[in-house]
Structures are given as C-alpha cells and as structure tokens.
C-alpha positions as CSV (number, residue, x, y, z in Angstrom):
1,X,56.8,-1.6,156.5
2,X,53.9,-3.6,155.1
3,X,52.0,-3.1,151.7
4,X,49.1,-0.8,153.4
5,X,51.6,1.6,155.1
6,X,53.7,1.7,152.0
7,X,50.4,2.8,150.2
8,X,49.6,5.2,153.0
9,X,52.8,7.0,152.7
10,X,52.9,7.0,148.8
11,X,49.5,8.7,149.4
12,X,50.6,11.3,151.7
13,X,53.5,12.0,149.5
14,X,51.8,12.4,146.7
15,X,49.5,14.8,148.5
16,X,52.4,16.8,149.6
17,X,53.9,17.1,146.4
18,X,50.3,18.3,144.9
19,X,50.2,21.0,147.6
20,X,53.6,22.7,147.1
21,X,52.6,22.2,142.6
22,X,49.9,24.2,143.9
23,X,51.1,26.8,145.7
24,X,54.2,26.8,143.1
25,X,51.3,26.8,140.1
26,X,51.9,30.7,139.0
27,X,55.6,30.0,138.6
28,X,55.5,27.3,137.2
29,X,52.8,29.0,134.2
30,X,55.0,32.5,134.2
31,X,58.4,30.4,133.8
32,X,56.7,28.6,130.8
33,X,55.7,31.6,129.3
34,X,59.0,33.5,130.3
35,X,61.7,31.4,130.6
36,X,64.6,30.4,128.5
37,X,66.4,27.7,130.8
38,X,65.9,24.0,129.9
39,X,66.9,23.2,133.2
40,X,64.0,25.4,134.8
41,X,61.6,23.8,132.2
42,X,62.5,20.2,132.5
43,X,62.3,20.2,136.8
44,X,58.8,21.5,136.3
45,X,58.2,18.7,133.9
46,X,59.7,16.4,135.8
47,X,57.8,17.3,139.0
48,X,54.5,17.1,136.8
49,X,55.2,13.5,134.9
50,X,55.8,11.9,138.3
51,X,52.5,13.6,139.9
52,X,50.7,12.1,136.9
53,X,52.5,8.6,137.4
54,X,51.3,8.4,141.4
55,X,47.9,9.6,140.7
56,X,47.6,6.6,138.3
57,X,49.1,4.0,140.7
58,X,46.9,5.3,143.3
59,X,43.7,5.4,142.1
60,X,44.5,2.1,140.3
61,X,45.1,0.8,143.7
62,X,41.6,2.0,145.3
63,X,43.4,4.8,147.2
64,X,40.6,8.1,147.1
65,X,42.7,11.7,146.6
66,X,41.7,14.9,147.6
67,X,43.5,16.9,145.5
68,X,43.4,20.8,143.5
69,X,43.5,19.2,139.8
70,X,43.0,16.1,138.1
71,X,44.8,14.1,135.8
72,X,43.7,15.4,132.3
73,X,44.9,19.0,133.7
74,X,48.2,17.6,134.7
75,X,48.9,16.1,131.8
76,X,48.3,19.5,129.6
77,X,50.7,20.6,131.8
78,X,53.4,18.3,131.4
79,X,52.4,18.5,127.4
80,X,52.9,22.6,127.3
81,X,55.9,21.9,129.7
82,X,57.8,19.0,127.4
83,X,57.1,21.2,123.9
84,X,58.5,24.0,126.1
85,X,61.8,22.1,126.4
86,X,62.0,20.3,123.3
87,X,61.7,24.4,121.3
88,X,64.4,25.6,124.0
89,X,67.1,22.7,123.7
C-alpha cells in the first residue's frame, strides 16, 4: 500500500469512527452525566482523544473532512470526559 492509499484509508476510518461518535453522541453525554464506571468513562475518552489525534494528522496532511463537529468541540469533550474519570477513580 503506498503513502496516498494509506492516507485514503486513515481518512475513511476516521470518518467512520466520527459517524458511529455521532450516532453514539447522547450516550456518550447521559453516561457522563449518569455514570459511575471508569471503565465506561475512559472508552469514551479514549474514542474521543484518538478522533482528535486523526483529525490533526489529517488536516495537517491536506486531507479535507466532512465531518458533524470540529476539533475545539471534541476536545471539550475529551476535557469533560478525562475530569469525569479522574473524580470517579
């Protein structure tokens, strides 16, 4: 696989991943609000911090995204999501 279809594939990916953090959007805000498992809390995060990280590398690498929220709204999210964790463990 050469460096463009590596790109393309990180891209479609990513885009994947953005869809199903959409669709999984209202959980994810009720199980902040509601939860009381780190575990639950930290797989959201973790989702989040590694949508943020691919955004980056993509747009750094001149790759155009469609997607349902940008970076400064994901990163609030992993913020609320990571003090989340830190008050339940």
């Amino acid at each position: 696989m050469n460096f463009e279809e590596k790109r393309q594939y990180r891209k479609i990916d990513f885009e994947l991943k953005m869809y199903q953090l959409d669709a999984d959007i209202n959980t994810i805000w009720k199980d902040l609000d509601e939860s009381i498992d780190p575990k639950v809390i930290k797989k959201h995060f973790e989702r989040v911090q590694y949508l943020v990280e691919t955004h980056r590398e993509l747009v750094m690498s001149g790759i155009k995204l469609d997607i349902s929220y940008d970076e400064g709204y994901m990163l609030s999210l992993a913020g609320l999501l990571f003090d989340r964790y830190c008050e339940l463990v």
